[in-house]
C-alpha positions in Angstrom: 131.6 0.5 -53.4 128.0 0.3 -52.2 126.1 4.0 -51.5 122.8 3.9 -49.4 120.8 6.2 -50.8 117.5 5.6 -51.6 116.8 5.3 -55.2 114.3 8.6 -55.0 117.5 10.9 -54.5 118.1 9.9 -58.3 116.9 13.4 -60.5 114.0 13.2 -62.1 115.1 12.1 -65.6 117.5 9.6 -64.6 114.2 8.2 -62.5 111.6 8.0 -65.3 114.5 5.9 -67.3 114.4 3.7 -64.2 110.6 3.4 -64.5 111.0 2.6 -68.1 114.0 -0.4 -68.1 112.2 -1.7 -65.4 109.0 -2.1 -67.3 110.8 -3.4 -70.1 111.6 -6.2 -67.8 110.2 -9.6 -68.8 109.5 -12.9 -67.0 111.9 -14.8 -69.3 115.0 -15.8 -67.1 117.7 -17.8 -68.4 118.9 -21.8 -67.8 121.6 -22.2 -70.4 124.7 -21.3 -71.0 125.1 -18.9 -74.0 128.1 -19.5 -76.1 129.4 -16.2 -78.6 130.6 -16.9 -82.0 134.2 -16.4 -80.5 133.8 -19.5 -77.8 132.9 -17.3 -75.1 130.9 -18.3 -72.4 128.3 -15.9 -70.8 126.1 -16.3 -67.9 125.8 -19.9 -66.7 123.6 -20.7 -63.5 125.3 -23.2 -61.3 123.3 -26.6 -61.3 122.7 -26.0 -57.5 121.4 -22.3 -57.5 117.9 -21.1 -57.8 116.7 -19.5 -61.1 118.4 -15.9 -60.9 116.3 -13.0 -59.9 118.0 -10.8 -62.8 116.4 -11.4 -66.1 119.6 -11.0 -68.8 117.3 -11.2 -71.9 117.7 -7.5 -72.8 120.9 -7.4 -71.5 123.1 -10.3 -72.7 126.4 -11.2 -71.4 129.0 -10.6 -74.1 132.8 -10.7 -73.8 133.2 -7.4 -75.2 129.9 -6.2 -72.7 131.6 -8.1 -69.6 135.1 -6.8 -70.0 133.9 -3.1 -70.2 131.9 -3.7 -67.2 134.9 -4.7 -65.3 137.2 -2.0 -66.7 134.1 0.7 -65.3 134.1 -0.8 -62.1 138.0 -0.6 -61.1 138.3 2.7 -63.0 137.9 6.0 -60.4 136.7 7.7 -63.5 133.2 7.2 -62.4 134.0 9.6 -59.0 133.6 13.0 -59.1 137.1 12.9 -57.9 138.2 10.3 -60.4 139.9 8.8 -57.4 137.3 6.4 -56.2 136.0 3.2 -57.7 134.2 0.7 -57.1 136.6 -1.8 -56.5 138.1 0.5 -54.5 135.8 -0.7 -51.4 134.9 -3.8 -53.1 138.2 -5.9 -52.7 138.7 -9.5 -54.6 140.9 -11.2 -52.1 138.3 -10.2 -48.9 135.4 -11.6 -51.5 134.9 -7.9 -53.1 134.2 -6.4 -49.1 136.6 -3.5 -47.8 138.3 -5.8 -44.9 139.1 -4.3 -41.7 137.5 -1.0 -42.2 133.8 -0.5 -40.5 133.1 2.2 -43.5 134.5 2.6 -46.7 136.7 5.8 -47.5 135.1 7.7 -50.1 135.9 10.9 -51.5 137.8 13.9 -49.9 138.0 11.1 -47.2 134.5 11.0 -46.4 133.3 7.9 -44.3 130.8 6.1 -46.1 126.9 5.4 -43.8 127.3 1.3 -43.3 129.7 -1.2 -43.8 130.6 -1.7 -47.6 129.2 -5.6 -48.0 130.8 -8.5 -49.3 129.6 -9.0 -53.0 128.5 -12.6 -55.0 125.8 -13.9 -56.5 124.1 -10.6 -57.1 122.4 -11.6 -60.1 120.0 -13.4 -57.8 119.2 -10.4 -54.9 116.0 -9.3 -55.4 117.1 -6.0 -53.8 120.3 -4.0 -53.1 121.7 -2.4 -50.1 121.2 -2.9 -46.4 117.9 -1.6 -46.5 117.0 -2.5 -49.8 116.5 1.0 -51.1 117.4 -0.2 -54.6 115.2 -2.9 -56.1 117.5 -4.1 -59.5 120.9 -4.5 -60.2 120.6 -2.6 -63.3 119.9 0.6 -61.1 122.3 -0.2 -57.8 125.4 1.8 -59.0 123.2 5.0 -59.1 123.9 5.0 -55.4 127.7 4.9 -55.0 128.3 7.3 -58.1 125.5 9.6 -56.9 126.2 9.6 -52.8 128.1 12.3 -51.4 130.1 10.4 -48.9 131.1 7.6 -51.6 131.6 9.1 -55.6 130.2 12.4 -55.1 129.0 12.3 -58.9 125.8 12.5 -61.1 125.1 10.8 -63.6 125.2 13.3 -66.0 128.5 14.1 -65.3 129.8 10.7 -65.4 128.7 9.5 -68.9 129.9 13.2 -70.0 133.6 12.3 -68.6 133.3 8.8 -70.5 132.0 10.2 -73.9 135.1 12.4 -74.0 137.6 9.5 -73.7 138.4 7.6 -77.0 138.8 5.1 -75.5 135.7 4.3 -73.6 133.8 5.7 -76.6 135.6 2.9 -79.1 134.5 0.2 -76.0 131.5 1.2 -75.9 130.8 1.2 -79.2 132.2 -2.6 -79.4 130.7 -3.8 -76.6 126.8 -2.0 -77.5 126.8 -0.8 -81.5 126.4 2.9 -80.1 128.0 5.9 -81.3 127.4 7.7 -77.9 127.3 6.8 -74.4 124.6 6.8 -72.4 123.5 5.9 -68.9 121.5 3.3 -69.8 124.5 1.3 -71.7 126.9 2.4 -68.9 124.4 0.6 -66.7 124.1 -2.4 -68.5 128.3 -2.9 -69.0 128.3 -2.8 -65.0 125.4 -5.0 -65.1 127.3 -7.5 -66.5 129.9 -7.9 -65.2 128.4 -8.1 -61.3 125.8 -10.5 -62.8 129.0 -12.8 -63.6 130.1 -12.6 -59.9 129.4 -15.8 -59.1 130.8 -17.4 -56.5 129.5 -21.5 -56.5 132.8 -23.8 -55.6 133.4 -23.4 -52.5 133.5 -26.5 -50.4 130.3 -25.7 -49.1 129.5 -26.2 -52.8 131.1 -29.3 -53.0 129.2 -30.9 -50.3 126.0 -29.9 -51.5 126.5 -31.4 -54.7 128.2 -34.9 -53.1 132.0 -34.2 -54.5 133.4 -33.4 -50.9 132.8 -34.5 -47.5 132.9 -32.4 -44.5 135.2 -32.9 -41.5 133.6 -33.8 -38.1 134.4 -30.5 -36.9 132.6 -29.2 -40.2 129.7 -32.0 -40.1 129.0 -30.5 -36.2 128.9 -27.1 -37.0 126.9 -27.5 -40.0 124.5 -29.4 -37.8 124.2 -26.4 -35.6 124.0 -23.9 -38.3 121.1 -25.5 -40.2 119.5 -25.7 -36.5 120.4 -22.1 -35.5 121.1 -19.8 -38.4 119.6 -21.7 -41.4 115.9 -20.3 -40.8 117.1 -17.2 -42.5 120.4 -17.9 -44.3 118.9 -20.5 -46.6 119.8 -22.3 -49.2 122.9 -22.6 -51.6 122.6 -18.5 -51.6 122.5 -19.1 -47.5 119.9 -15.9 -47.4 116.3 -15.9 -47.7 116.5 -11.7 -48.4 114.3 -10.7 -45.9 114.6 -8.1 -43.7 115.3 -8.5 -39.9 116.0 -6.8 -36.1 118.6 -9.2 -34.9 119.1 -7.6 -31.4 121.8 -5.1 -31.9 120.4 -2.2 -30.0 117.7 -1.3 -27.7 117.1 2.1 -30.2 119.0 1.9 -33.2 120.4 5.2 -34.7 119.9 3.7 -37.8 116.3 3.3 -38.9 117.3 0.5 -41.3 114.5 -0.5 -43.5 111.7 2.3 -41.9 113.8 4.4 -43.8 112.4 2.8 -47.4 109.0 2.0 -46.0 108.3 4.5 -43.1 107.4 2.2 -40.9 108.0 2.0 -37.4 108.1 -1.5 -37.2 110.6 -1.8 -39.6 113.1 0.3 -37.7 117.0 -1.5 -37.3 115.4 -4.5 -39.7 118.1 -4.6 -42.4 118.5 -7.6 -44.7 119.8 -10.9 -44.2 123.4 -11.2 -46.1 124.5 -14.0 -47.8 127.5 -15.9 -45.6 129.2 -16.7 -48.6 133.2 -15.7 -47.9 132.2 -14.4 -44.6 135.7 -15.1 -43.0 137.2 -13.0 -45.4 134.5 -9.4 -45.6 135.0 -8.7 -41.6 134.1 -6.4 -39.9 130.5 -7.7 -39.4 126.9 -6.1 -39.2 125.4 -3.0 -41.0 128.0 -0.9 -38.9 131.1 -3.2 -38.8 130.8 -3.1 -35.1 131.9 -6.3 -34.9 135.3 -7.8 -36.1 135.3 -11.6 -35.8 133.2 -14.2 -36.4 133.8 -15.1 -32.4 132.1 -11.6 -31.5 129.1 -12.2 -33.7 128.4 -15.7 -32.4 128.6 -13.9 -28.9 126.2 -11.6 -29.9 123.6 -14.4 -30.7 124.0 -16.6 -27.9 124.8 -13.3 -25.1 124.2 -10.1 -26.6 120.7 -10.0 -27.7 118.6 -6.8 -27.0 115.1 -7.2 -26.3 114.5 -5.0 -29.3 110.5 -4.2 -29.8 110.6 -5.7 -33.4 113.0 -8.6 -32.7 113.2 -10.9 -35.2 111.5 -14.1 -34.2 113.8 -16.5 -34.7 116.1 -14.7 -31.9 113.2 -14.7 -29.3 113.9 -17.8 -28.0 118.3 -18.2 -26.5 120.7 -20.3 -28.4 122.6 -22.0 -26.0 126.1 -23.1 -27.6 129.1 -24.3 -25.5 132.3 -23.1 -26.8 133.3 -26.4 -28.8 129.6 -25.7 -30.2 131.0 -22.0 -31.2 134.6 -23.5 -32.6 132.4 -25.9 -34.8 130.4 -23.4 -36.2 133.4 -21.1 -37.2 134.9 -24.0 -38.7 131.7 -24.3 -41.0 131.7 -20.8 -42.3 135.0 -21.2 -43.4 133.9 -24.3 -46.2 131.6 -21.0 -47.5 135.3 -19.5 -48.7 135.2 -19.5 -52.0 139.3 -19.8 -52.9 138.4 -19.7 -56.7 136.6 -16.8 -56.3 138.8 -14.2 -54.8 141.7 -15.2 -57.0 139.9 -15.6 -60.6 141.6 -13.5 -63.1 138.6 -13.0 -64.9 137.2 -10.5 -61.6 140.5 -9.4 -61.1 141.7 -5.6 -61.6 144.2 -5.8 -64.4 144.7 -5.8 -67.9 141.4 -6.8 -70.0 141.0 -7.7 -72.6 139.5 -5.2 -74.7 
């Protein structure tokens, strides 16, 4: 589950060990696949991806470090409540989004702020949340386990509830060589395992690399997306990351990125997702006021506000008949990713530890 909060609301302590992993961050970014003594495989980038954003040098993928990571993030232990995890609003099957629900129930049945996002690829976002108030996945489960609405915890009190479990004491001792937990190491384990969320085979996938073909139906809408949508959700991540006012509202209640940089002209900008199992994380937009991909292609060819700080890609109409819409919708769904939502390796389950 994804909090919003931006990353100053972290105390004082917790933020000067942000400063510090942060400056301990070098330029040296992985290409190869890193093989443990035991056969396993760590982080590999797909042949078709960018260099990731996330450098893993001084935090390597291990078995022992992934599976811990995956045991913290479907374990409620985390919430002040110890009812709430991560996957708890971050669903497998619905491409780790919360499907059908506009916000995310947190604890004491608190509503989360914005619509909990789909989640993939993450080792390659340069920034986290809507508005990117966090700026490294190393440091963007502060906000869930610190918001109010979402975990309700601290920090503090978190890695205080691990170090008195066994269990997660003997884990962490496997995984890092430590004798006691801390919320640096507890960072890194979740780390890990979202920097293995990698979703690269679906048929979109394929295409790109020449080992499928598209339908005609496909080929059509693809041509329209790449003349239409592409400008901004580029590439084989299909997001450039920037930040954008795509027409939703005349005023927007939420601020959106003028809430990181206290700018007026960033007000509703929020950033471009990835599209990558979009058929599957409905509802759509920061808000989830939207709940098919129909109503959001009606939004861009009908509902467009003449926002002052419109994006200006959207300045201009698109003008698409419905057969053009039906196409279009048939190419977002070769961006499901079937291997993805069912891998047992991301599943909540039995590890093994």
């Amino acid at each position: 589950m994804l909090g919003w909060r931006k990353i100053s609301t972290i105390t004082k302590g917790h933020l000067l060990w942000v400063v510090g992993v942060l400056f301990l961050i070098s330029s040296c970014r992985p290409e190869k696949t890193e093989v443990q003594p035991d056969g396993y495989i760590g982080f590999e980038r797909p042949e078709h991806f960018p260099v990731p954003e996330y450098n893993f040098k001084n935090n390597p993928v291990t078995k022992d470090g992934f599976e811990l990571g995956r045991k913290l993030f479907y374990d409620p232990i985390l919430s002040a409540s110890g009812t709430v995890s991560c996957g708890s609003c971050h669903h497998q099957e619905a491409g780790f989004a919360d499907p059908g629900k506009a916000k995310s129930e947190g604890i004491n049945g608190f509503l989360g702020k914005r619509n909990s996002p789909a989640l993939a690829n993450l080792a390659w976002f340069p920034s986290f949340m809507a508005d990117g108030g966090i700026n490294h996945i190393e440091i963007m489960p502060v906000a869930p386990i610190t918001d109010s609405l979402e975990m309700g915890n601290s920090l503090f009190d978190a890695v205080a509830k691990l170090n008195s479990s066994p269990t997660y004491r003997k884990l962490f001792k496997r995984a890092f060589d430590v004798d006691s937990i801390s919320d640096q190491k507890l960072l890194y384990a979740l780390a890990q395992f979202m920097g293995m969320m990698i979703s690269a085979e679906s048929k979109f996938d394929e295409q790109l690399l020449g080992k499928k073909v598209f339908t005609k139906s496909e080929e059509r809408g693809y041509n329209i997306f790449k003349q239409n949508c592409a400008s901004c959700h580029s590439g084989a991540l299909t997001t450039d990351f920037s930040f954008k006012n795509n027409g939703l509202d005349i005023t927007s209640d939420d601020i959106g990125g003028a809430r990181i940089t206290q700018k007026e002209s960033d007000r509703g900008k929020f950033k471009v997702p990835s599209l990558r199992n979009v058929e599957l994380s409905f509802p759509y937009m920061h808000d989830g006021r939207f709940n098919t991909l129909e109503e959001v292609i009606d939004h861009y060819t009908d509902g467009i506000k003449p926002t002052p700080n419109l994006a200006d890609e959207l300045k201009q109409p698109i003008i698409l008949s419905e057969y053009d819409k039906q196409d279009l919708i048939q190419f977002l769904t070769t961006l499901t990713d079937y291997n993805y939502i069912s891998k047992p390796s991301l599943a909540k389950g039995e590890q093994n530890l």
